[in-house]
C-alpha positions as CSV (number, residue, x, y, z in Angstrom):
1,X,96.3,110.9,91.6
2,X,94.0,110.4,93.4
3,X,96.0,108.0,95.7
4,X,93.8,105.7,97.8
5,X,95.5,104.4,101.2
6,X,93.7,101.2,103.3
7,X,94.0,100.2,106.5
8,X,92.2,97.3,108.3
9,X,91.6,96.1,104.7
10,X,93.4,93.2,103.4
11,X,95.0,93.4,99.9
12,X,93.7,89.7,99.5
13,X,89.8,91.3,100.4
14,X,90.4,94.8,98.3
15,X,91.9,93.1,94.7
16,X,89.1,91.6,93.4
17,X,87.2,94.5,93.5
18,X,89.6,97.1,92.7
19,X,89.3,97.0,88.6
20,X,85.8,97.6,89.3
21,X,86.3,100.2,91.7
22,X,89.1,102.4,89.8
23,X,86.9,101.7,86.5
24,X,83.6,103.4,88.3
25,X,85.9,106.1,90.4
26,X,88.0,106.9,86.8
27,X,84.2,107.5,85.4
28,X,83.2,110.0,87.9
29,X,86.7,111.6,88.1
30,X,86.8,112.0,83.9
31,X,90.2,110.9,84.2
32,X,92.0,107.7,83.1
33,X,92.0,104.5,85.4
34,X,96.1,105.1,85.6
35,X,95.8,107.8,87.6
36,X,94.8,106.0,90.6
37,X,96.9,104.3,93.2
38,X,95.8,102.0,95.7
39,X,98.1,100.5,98.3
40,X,96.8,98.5,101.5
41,X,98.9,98.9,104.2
42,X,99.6,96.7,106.8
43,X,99.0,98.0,110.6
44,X,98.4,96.8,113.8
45,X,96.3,98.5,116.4
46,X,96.6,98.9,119.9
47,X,94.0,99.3,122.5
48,X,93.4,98.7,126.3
49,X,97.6,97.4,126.1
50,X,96.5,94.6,123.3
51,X,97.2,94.4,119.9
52,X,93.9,94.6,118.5
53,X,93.1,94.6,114.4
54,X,92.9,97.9,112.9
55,X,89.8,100.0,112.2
56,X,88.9,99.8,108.3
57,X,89.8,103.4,106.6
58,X,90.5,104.6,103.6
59,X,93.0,107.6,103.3
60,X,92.1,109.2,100.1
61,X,94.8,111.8,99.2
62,X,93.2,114.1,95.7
63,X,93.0,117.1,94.4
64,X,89.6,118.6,95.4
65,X,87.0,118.3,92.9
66,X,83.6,120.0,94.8
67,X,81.4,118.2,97.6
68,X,79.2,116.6,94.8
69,X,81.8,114.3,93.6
70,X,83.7,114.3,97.0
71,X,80.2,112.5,98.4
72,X,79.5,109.8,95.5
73,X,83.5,109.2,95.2
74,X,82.8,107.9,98.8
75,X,79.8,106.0,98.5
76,X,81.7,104.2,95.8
77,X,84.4,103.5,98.1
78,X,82.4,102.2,100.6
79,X,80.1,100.0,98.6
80,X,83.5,98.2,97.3
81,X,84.7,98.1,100.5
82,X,81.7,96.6,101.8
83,X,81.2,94.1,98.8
84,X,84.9,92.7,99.7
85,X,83.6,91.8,102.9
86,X,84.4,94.7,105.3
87,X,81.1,95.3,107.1
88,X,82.1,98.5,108.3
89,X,84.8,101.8,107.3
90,X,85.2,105.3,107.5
91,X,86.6,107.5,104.4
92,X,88.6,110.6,105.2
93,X,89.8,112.8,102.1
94,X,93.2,115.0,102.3
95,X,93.1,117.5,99.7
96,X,96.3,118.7,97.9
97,X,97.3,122.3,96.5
98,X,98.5,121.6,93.0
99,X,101.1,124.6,93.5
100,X,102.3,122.3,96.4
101,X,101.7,119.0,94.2
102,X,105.2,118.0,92.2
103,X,105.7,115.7,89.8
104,X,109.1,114.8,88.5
105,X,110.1,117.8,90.5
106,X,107.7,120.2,88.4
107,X,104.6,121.7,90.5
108,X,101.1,121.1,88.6
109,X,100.0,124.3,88.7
């Protein structure tokens, strides 16, 4: 956790720059860099009845750690983003309860 989902980003653009990216989100998170996923998934859009590519965004699913963070952990996503050749994306954050959060069947509260 946190778990960071892509779309409209390839996996081929995002992995060179995702060591650096976990390392510097890990920092600001004061958590180790195995706590992060990041998975690119692979969509297709639709628009006007085309196929069209899909919009860059980044899902990032977390346990809420105060606007302060919240802001630079998505100015670090973007600049990575950017610096892997996307020229544009949008960040959206979806927070998790930790009462509601299990692991191996155990909430983390």
């Amino acid at each position: 956790m946190p778990h960071l989902i892509f779309r409209g980003v390839a996996a081929e653009q995002l992995a060179p720059v995702s060591q650096q990216l976990v390392e510097e989100l890990a920092e600001l998170c004061q958590c180790g860099t195995d706590n992060f996923t990041l998975e690119c998934l692979q969509t297709t859009g639709v628009w006007a009845g085309k196929l069209a590519p899909s919009y860059p965004f980044v899902e990032i699913s977390w346990f809420e750690r105060g606007t302060e963070v919240r802001n630079r952990f998505a100015d670090i996503v973007t600049r990575h983003v950017h610096a892997a050749g996307v020229e544009e994306v949008e960040v959206a954050f979806r927070t998790f309860e930790p009462s509601h959060y299990y692991i191996q069947g155990v909430p983390c509260k």
